[in-house]
C-alpha positions as CSV (number, residue, x, y, z in Angstrom):
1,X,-10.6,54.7,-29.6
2,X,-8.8,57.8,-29.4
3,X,-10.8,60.0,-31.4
4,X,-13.7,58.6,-29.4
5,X,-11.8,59.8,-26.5
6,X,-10.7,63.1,-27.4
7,X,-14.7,63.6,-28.8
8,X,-15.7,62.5,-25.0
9,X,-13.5,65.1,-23.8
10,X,-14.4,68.0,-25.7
11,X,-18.6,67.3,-25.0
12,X,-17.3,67.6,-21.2
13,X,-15.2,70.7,-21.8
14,X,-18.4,72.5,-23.0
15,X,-20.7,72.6,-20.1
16,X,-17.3,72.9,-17.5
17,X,-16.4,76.2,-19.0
18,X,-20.2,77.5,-18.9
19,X,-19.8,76.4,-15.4
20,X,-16.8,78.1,-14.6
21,X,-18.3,81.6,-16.4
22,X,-21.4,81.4,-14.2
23,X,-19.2,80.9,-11.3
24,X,-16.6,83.8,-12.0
25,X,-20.0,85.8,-13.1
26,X,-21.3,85.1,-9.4
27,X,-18.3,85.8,-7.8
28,X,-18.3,89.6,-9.5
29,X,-21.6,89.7,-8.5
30,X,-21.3,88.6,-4.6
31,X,-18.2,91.0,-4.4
32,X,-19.7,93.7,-5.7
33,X,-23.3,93.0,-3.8
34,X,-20.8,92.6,-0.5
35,X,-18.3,95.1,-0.8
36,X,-16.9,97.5,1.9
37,X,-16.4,101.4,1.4
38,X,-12.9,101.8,0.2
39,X,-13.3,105.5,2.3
40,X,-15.6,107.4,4.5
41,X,-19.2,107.6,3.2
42,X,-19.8,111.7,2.8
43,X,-23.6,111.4,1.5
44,X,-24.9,114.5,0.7
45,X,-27.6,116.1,-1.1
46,X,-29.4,113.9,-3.6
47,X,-31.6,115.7,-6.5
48,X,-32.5,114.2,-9.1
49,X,-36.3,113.7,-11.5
50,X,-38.1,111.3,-10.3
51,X,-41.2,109.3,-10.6
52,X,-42.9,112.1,-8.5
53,X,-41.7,115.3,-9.8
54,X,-38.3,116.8,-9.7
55,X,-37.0,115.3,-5.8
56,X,-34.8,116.7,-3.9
57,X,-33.9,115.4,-0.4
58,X,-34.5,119.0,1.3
59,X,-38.5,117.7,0.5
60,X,-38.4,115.4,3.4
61,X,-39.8,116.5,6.9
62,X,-37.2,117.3,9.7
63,X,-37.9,113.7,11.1
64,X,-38.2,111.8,8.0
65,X,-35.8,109.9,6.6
66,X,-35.0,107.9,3.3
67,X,-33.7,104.7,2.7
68,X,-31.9,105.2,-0.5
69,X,-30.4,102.2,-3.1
70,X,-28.8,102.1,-6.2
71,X,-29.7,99.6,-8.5
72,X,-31.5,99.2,-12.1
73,X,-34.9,98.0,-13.6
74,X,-33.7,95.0,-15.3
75,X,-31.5,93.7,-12.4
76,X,-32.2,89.7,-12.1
77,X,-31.7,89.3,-8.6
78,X,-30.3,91.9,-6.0
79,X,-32.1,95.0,-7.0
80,X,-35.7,93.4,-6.7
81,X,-34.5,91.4,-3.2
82,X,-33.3,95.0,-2.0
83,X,-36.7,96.3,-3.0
84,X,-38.6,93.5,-1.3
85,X,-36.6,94.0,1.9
86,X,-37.6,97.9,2.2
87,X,-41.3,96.5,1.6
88,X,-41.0,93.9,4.2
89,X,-39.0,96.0,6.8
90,X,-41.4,98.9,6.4
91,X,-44.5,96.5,7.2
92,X,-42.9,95.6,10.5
93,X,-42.9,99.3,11.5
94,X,-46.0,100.9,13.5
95,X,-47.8,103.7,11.6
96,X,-45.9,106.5,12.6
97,X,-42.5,105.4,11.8
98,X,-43.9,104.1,8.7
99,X,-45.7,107.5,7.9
100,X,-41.6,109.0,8.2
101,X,-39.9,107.1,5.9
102,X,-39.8,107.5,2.4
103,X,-37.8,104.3,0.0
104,X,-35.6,105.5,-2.9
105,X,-34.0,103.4,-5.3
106,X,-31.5,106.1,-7.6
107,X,-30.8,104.1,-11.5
108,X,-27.4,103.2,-12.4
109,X,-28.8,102.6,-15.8
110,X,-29.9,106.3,-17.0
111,X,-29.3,104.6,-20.5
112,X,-32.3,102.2,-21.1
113,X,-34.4,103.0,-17.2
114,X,-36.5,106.1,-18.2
115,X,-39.2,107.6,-15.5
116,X,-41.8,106.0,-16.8
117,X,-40.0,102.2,-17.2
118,X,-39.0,103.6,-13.3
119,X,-42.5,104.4,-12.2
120,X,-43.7,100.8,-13.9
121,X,-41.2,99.3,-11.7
122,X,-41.8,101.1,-8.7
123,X,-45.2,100.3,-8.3
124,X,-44.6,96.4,-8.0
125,X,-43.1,97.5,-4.1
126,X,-45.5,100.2,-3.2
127,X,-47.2,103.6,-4.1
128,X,-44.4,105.0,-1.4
129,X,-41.3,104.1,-3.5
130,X,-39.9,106.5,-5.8
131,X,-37.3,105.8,-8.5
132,X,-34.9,108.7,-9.4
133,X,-33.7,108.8,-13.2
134,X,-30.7,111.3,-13.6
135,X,-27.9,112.1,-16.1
136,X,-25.0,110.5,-16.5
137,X,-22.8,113.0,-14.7
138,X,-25.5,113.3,-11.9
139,X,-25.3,109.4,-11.3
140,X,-21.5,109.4,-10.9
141,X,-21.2,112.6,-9.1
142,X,-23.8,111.5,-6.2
143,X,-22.6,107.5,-6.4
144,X,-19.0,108.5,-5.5
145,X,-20.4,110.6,-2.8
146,X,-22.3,107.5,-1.7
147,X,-19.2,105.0,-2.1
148,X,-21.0,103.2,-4.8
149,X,-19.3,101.5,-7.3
150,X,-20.8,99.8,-10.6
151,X,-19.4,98.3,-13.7
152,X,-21.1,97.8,-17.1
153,X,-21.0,94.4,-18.5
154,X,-21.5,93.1,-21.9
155,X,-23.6,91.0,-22.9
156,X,-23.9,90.2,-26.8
157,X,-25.7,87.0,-26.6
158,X,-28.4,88.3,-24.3
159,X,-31.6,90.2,-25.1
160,X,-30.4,93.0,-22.6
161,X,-27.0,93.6,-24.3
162,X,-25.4,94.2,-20.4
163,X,-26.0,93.6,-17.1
164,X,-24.7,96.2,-14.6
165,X,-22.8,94.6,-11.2
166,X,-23.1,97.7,-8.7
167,X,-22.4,97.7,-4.7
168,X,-26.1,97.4,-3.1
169,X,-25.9,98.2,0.4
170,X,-29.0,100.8,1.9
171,X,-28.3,104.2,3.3
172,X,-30.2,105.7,5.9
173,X,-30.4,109.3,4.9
174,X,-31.6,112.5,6.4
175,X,-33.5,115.8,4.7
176,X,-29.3,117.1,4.9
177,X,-27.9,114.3,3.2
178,X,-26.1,112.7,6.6
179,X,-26.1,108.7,6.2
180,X,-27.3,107.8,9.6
181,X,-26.7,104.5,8.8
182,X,-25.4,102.1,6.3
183,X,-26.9,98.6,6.0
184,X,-25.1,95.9,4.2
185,X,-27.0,93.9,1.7
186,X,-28.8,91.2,2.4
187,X,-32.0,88.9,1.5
188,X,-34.2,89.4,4.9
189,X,-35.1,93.0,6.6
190,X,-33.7,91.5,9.9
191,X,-30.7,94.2,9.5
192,X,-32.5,97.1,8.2
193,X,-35.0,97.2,10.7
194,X,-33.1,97.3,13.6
195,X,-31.1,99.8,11.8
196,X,-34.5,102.2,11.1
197,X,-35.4,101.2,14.6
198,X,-32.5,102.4,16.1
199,X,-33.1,105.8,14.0
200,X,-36.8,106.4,13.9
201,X,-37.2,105.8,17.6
202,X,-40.4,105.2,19.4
């Protein structure tokens, strides 16, 4: 009876520590998805290749602005949601603020996103989006100017090899590189349009 016990115990102590991965996992993931600047946000100029030629924020009109996120191609979850909330929050814009706004996601994952995995990507939002693919020093010079943090983590039983947990809030830039605005994550446009709003005008 006691071996059957003990066997009882150990087919339970399988699925509870999967469970308590997945939930440590998730909590990385919320905290990193949620976090707060540690400092001030100084922004800046961004330059980078992108999926439209070599960009470069001094491109944009005096009036336009850019939403800009950091994220990576083969993000599960946040990275497509942030996507899909710059689609949805641009469709509830009238034509000319729409015609000034221009939706940037910069890789964290110079390693495996090239421009044209990028472009593949970017045309699941819109023709509009443009993904920006830079170097390794590029990424972490303009990230800490943008308070964005990320970590690499391994995966060895996964096709991908890592995931990537990385901050995910949306930056309201201008042609100078001044965040106009900072927008915390989150799963509906509610915030960010208020926030362009607020910025684009009338």
């Amino acid at each position: 009876m006691a071996a059957k016990s003990n066997n009882r115990k150990l087919l339970w102590l399988g699925p509870v520590l999967l469970l308590a991965l997945l939930a440590v996992s998730a909590i990385g993931l919320y905290q990193f998805a949620f976090q707060t600047d540690d400092g001030d946000v100084v922004g800046g100029p961004i330059e980078m290749p992108s999926t439209q030629g070599d960009f470069s924020l001094f491109q944009l009109d005096e009036d336009d602005i850019a939403i800009v996120s950091f994220g990576y191609t083969y993000c599960p979850d946040v990275c497509p949601m942030n996507q899909a909330v710059k689609r949805q929050a641009l469709n509830q814009l009238n034509d000319t603020q729409r015609e000034r706004v221009v939706p940037i996601l910069i890789t964290v994952d110079p390693e495996r996103d090239t421009l044209a995995r990028m472009e593949e990507y970017m045309q699941f939002f819109g023709d509009e989006f443009i993904g920006l693919v830079g170097s390794q020093e590029q990424l972490e010079e303009v990230a800490a100017r943008y308070g964005v943090i990320w970590r690499r983590v391994e995966a060895p039983d996964s096709a991908m090899a890592y995931t990537i947990d990385h901050s995910a809030s949306l930056f309201l830039v201008n042609r100078e590189g001044d965040v106009l605005q900072r927008v915390l994550y989150s799963p509906t446009p509610h915030g960010l349009v208020s926030a362009l709003e607020n910025t684009l005008g009338g």
